[in-house]
C-alpha positions as a Markdown table, in Angstrom:
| # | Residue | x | y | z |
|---|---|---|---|---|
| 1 | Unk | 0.0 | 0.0 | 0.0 |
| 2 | Unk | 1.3 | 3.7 | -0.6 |
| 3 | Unk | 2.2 | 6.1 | 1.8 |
| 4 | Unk | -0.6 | 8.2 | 0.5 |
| 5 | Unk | -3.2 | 5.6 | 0.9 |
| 6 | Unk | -2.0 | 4.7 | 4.3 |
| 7 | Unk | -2.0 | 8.1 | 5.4 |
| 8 | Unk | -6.1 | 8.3 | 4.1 |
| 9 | Unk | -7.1 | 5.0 | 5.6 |
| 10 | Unk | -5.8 | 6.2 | 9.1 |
| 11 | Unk | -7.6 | 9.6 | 8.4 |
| 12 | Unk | -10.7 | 7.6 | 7.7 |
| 13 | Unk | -10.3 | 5.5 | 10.8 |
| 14 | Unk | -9.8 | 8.3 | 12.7 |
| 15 | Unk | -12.1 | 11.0 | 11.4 |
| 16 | Unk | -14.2 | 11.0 | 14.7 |
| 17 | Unk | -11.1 | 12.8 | 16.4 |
| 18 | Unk | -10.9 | 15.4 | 13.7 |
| 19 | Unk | -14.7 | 16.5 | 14.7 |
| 20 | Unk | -13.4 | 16.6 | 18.2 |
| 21 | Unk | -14.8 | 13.8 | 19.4 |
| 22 | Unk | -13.1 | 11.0 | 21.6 |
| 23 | Unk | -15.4 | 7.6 | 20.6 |
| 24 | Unk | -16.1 | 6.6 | 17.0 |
| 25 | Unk | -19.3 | 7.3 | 15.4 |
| 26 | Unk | -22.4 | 4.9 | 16.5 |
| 27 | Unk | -25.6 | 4.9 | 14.3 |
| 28 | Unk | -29.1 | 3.3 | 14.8 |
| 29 | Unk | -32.5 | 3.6 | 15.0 |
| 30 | Unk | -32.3 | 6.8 | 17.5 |
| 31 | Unk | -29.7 | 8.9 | 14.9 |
| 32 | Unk | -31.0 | 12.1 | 13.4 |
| 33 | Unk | -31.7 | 10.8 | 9.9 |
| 34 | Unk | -31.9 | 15.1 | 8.8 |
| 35 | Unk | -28.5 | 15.6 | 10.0 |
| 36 | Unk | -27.1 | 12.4 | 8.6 |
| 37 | Unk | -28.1 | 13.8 | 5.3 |
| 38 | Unk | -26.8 | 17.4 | 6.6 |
| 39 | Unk | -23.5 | 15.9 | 7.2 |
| 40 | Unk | -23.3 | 14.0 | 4.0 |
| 41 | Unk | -23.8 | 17.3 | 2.1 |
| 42 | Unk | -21.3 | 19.0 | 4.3 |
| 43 | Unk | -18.7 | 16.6 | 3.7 |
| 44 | Unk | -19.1 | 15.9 | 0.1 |
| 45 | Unk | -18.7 | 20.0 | -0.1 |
| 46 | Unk | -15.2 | 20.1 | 2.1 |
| 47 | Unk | -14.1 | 17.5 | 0.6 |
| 48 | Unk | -14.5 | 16.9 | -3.2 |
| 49 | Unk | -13.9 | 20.6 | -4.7 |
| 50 | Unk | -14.8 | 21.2 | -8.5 |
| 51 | Unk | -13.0 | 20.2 | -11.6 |
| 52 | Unk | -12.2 | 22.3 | -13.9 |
| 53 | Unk | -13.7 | 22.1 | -17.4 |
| 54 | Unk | -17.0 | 21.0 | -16.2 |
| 55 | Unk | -20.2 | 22.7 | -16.3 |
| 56 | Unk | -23.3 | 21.3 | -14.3 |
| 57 | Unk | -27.0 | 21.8 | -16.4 |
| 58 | Unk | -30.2 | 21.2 | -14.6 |
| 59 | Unk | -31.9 | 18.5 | -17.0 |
| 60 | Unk | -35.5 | 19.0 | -18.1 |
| 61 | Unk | -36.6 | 16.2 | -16.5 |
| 62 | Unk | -39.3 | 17.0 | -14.6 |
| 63 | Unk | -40.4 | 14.2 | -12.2 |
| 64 | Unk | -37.3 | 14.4 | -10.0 |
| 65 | Unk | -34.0 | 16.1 | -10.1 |
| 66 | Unk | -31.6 | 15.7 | -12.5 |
| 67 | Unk | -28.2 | 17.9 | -13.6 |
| 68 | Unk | -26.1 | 17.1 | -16.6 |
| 69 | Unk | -22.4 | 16.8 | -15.4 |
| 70 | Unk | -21.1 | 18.1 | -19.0 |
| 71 | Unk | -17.0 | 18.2 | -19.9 |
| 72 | Unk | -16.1 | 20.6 | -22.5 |
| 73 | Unk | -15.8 | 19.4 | -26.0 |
| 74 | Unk | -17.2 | 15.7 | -24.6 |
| 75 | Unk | -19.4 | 13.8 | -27.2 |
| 76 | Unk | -22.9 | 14.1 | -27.1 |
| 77 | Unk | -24.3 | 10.6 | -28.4 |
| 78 | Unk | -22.7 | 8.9 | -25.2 |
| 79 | Unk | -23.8 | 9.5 | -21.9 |
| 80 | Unk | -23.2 | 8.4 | -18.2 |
| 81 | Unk | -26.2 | 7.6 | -15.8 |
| 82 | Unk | -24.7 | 7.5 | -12.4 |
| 83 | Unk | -26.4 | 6.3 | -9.1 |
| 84 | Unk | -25.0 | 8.2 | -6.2 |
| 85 | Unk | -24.2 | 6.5 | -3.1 |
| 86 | Unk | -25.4 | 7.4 | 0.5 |
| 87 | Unk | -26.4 | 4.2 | 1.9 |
| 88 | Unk | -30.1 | 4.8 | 0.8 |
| 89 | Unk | -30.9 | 7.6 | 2.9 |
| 90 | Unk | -28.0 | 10.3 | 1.2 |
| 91 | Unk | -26.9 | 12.1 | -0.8 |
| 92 | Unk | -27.9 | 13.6 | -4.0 |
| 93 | Unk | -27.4 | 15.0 | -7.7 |
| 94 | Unk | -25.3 | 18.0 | -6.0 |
| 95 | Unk | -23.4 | 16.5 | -3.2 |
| 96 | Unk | -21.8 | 13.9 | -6.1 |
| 97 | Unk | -21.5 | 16.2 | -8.7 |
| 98 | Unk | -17.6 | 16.7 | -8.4 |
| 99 | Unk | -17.3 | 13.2 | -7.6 |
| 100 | Unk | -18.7 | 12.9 | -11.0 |
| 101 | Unk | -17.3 | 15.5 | -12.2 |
| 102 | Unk | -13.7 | 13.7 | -11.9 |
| 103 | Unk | -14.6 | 10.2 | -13.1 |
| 104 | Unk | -16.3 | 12.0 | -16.2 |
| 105 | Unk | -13.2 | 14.2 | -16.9 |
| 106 | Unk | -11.3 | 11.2 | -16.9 |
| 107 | Unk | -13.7 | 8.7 | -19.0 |
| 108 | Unk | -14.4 | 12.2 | -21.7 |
| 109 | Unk | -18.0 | 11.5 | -21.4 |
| 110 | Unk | -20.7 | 13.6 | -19.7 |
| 111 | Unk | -22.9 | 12.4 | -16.8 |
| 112 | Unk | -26.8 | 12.8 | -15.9 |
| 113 | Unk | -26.7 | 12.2 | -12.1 |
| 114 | Unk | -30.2 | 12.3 | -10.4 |
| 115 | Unk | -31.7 | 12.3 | -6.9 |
| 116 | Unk | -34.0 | 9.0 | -6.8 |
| 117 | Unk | -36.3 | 8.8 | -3.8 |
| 118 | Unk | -34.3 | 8.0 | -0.3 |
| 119 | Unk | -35.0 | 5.7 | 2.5 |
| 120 | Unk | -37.0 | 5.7 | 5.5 |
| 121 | Unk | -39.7 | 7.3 | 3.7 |
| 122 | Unk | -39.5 | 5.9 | 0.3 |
| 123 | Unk | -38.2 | 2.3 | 1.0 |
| 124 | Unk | -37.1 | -0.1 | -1.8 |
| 125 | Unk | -37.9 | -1.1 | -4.5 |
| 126 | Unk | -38.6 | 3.0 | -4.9 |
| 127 | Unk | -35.2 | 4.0 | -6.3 |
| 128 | Unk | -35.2 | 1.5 | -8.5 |
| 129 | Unk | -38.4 | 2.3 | -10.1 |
| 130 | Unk | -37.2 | 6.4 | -10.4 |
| 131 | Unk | -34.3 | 4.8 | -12.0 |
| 132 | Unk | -36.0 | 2.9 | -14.8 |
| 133 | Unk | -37.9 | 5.6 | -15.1 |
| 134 | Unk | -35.0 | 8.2 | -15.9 |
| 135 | Unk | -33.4 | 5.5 | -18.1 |
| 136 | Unk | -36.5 | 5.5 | -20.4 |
| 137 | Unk | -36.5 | 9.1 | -20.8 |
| 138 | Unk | -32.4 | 9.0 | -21.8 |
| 139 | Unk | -33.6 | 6.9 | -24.1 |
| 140 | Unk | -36.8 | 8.9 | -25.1 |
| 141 | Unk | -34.4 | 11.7 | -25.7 |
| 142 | Unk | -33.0 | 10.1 | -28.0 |
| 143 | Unk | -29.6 | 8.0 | -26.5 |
| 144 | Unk | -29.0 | 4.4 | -28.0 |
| 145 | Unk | -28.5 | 1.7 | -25.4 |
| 146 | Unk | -24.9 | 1.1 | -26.3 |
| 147 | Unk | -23.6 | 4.3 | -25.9 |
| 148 | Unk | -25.1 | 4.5 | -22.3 |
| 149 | Unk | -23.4 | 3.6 | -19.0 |
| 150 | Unk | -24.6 | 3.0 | -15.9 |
| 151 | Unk | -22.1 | 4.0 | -13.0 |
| 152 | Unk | -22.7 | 3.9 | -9.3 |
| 153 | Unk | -20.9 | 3.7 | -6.0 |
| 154 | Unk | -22.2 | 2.1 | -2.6 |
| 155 | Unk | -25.8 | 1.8 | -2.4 |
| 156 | Unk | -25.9 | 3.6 | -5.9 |
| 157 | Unk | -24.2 | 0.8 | -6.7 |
| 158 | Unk | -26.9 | -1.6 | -6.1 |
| 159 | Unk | -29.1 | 0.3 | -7.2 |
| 160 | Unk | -27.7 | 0.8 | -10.7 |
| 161 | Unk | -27.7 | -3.5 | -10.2 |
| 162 | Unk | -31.0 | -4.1 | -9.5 |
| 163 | Unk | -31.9 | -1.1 | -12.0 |
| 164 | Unk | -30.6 | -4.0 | -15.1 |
| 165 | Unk | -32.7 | -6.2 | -13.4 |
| 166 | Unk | -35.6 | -4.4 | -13.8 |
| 167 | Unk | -35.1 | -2.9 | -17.1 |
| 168 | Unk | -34.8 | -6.7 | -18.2 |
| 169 | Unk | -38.0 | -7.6 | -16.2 |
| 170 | Unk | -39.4 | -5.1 | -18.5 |
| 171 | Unk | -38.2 | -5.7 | -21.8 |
| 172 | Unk | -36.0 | -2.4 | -21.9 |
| 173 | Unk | -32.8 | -2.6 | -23.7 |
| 174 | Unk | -29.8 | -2.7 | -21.6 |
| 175 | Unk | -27.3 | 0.2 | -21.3 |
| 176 | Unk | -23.5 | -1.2 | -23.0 |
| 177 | Unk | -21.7 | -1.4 | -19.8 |
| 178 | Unk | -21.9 | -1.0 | -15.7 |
| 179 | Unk | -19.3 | 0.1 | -13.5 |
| 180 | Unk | -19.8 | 0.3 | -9.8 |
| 181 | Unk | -17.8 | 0.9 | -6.8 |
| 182 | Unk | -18.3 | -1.3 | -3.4 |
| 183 | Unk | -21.8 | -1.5 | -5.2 |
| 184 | Unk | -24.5 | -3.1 | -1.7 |
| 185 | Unk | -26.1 | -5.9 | -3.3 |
| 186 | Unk | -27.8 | -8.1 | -0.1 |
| 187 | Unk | -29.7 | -6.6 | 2.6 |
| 188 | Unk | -29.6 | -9.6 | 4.5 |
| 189 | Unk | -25.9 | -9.1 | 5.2 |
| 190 | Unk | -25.1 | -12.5 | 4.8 |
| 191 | Unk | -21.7 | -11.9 | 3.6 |
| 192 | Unk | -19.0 | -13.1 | 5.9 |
| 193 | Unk | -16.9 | -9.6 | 5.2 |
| 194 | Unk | -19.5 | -8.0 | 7.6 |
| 195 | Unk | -17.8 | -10.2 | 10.1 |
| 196 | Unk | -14.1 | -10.6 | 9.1 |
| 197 | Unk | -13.4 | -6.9 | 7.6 |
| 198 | Unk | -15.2 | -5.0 | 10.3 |
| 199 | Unk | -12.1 | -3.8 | 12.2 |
| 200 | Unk | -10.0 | -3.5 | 9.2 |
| 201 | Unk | -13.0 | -1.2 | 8.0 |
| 202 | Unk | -12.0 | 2.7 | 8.5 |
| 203 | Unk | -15.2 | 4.0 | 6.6 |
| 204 | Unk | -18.4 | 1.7 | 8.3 |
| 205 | Unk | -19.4 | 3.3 | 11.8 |
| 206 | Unk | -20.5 | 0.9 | 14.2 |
| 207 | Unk | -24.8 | 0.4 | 13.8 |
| 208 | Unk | -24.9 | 2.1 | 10.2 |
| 209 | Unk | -25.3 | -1.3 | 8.2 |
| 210 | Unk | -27.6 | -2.7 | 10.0 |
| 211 | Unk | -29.8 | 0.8 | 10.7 |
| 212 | Unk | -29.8 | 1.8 | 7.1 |
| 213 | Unk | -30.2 | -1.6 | 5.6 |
| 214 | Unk | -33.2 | -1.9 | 7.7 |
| 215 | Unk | -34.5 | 2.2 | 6.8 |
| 216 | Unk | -34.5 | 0.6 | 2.8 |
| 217 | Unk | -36.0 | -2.6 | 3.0 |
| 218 | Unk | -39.0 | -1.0 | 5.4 |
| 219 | Unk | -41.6 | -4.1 | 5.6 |
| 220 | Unk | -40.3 | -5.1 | 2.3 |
| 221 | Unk | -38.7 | -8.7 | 1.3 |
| 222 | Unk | -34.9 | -8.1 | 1.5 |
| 223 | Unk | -34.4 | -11.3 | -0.8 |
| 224 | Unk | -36.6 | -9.6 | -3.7 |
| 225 | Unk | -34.5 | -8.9 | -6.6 |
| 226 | Unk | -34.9 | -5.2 | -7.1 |
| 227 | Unk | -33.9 | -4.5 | -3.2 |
| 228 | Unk | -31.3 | -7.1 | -3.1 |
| 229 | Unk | -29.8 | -7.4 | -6.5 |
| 230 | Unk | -27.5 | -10.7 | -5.6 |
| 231 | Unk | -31.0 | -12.6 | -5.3 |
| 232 | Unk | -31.4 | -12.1 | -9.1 |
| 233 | Unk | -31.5 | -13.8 | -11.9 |
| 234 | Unk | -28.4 | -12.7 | -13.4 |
| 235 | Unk | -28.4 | -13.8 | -16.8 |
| 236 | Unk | -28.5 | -11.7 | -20.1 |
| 237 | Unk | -27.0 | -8.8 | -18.1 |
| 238 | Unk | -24.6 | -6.4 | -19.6 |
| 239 | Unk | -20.4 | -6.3 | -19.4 |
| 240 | Unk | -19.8 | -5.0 | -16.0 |
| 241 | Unk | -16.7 | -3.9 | -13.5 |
| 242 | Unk | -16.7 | -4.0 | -10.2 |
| 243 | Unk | -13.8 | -2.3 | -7.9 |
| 244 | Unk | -13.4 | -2.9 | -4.3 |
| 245 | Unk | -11.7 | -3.1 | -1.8 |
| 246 | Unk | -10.6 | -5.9 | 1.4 |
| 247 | Unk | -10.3 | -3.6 | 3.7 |
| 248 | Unk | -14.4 | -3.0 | 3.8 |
| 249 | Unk | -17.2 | -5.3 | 5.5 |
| 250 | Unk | -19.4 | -5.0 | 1.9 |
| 251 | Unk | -16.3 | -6.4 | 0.1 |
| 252 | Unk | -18.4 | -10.0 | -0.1 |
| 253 | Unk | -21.8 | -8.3 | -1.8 |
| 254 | Unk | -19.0 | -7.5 | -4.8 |
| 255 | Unk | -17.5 | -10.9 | -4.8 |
| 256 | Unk | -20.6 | -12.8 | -4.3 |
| 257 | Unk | -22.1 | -10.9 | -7.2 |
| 258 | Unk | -19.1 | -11.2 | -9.6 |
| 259 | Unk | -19.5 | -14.6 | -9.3 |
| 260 | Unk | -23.0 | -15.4 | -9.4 |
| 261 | Unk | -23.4 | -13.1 | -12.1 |
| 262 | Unk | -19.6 | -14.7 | -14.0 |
| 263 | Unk | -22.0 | -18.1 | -12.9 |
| 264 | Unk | -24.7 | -17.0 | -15.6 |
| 265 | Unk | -22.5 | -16.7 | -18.0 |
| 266 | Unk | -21.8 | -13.0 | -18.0 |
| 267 | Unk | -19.1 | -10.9 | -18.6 |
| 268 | Unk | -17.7 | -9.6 | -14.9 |
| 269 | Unk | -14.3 | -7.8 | -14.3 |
| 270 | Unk | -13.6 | -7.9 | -10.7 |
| 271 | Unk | -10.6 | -6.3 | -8.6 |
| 272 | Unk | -10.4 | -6.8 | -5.0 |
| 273 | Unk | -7.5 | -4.0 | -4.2 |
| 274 | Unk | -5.6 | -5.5 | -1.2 |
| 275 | Unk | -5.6 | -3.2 | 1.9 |
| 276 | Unk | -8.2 | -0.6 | 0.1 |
| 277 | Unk | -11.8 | 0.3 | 1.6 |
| 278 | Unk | -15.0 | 1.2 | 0.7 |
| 279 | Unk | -15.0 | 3.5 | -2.6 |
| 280 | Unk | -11.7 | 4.8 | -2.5 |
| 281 | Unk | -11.5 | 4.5 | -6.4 |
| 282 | Unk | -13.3 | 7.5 | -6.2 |
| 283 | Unk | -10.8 | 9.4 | -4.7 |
| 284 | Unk | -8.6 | 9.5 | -7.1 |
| 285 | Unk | -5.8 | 11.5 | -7.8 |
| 286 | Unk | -5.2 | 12.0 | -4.5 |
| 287 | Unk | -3.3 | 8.6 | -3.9 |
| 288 | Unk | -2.2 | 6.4 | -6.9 |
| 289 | Unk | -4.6 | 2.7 | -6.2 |
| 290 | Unk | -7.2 | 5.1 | -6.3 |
| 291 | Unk | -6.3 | 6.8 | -9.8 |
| 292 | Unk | -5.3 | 2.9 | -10.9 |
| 293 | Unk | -8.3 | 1.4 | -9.7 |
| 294 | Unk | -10.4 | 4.7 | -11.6 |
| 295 | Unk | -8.5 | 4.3 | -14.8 |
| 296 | Unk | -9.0 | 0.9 | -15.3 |
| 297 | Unk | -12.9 | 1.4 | -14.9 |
| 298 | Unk | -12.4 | 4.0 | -17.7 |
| 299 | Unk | -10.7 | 1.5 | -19.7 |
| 300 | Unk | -13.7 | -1.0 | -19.3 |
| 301 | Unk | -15.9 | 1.2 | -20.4 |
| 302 | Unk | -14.0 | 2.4 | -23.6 |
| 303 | Unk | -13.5 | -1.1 | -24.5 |
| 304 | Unk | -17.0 | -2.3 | -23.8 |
| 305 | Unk | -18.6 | 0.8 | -25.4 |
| 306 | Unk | -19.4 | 0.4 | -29.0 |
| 307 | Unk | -18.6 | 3.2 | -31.3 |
């Protein structure tokens, strides 16, 4: 591992002492669910600052909100849908736009990010239906299948899963390619990595799993396919990547997936990144597994996405 990436992990395990606060961060049932999403905002806005040669354009889309993440000169026939992460209860269009913002910049394609109903109060499969939703009008607008992309990290990521799943329910034609980061694919949390990885985890506060797992399955089935995308039938999906990293407790809803979905005879790239934890890929530059672990996504996708 890197100096750099050492350097991050320890300020990720450590973060609580940088707010001032003695005891590591414990979430359930009785945490303020408004400031959770107050201090996802904050923090996306200290630290991920914008990227030059990006411009950020509210989409006329009118049933939720939606921003084009556009890079100058960046072809207009392909286009990236990306599910943002926030374990189903965060996050939004605006607190990933630079996180987008980089990835795009790096891949030369522009991004539609969009804010799909959270959990508690819209519990699976909600997000997935807003996302199938805002895939048919990409492709009402005009976008072919195979130049579309669907990215994600985290929850996004399994959301942007289960989204395939449901497209193919449905007869919709499948985007060319997925990426997704540390993508949360079984609310059962079945996966021994939930036992194994949880003190080499810097990123997963003690209770958080568990509390928002439980905020987005609500009195839902947390086997059904379009909550828990590992529970699918994984066949006819498209070429996908998947980054992650062994240092995280959702490392086995990746490696689980991979292989079910390598099982049904898909095409599955799958990196495990020794020492790594949850997302870091998306913190590229600012240690080099990161920008690796990005660039080879990018490479994925331009191989995988027909001209």
């Amino acid at each position: 591992m890197s100096s750099k990436a050492k350097m991050m992990h320890l300020m990720m395990k450590y973060r609580h002492l940088f707010k001032g606060k003695l005891r590591r961060e414990v979430i359930d049932e009785n945490t303020s669910v408004v400031k959770l999403r107050q201090d996802c905002d904050d923090a996306a806005a200290r630290f991920f600052k914008p990227v030059a040669g990006i411009k950020y354009i509210t989409a006329d889309y009118e049933e939720l909100y939606a921003e084009w993440v556009e890079l100058e000169n960046a072809s207009q026939d392909k286009v990236v849908l990306y599910f943002h992460g926030g374990g189903f209860i965060m996050g939004n269009a605006i607190s990933h736009r630079n996180i987008v913002s980089n990835f795009v910049k790096r891949l030369g394609i522009k991004a539609l990010v969009f804010n799909y109903r959270l959990a508690p109060e819209h519990p699976a499969p909600a997000a997935v239906y807003d996302s199938v939703d805002i895939y048919n009008w990409l492709l009402k607008q005009g976008y072919l299948p195979n130049n579309i992309i669907f990215a994600g990290d985290s929850a996004g990521g399994g959301i942007a899963l289960a989204t395939l799943l449901k497209c193919k329910d449905d007869g919709i034609p499948l985007p060319a390619v997925c990426a997704v980061f540390s993508p949360c694919t079984d609310m059962t949390i079945s996966g021994e990595s939930h036992k194994t990885r949880v003190k080499a985890d810097p990123c997963t506060p003690k209770g958080s799993t568990e509390t928002y797992l439980g905020y987005y399955i609500g009195n839902g089935d947390p086997q059904h396919p379009y909550t828990s995308p590992l529970f699918g039938d994984l066949t006819g999906l498209p070429p996908m990547i998947i980054q992650v990293g062994n240092n995280e407790t959702l490392r086995d809803d990746s490696t689980r997936f991979a292989q079910k979905a390598k099982e049904a005879g898909g095409e599955v790239q799958i990196k495990v990144w020794n020492g790594m934890f949850h997302c870091f890929p998306l913190l590229a530059p600012m240690f080099p597994e990161a920008t690796a672990a990005l660039e080879e996504v990018c490479q994925f996708i331009r191989i995988n996405l027909k001209s």
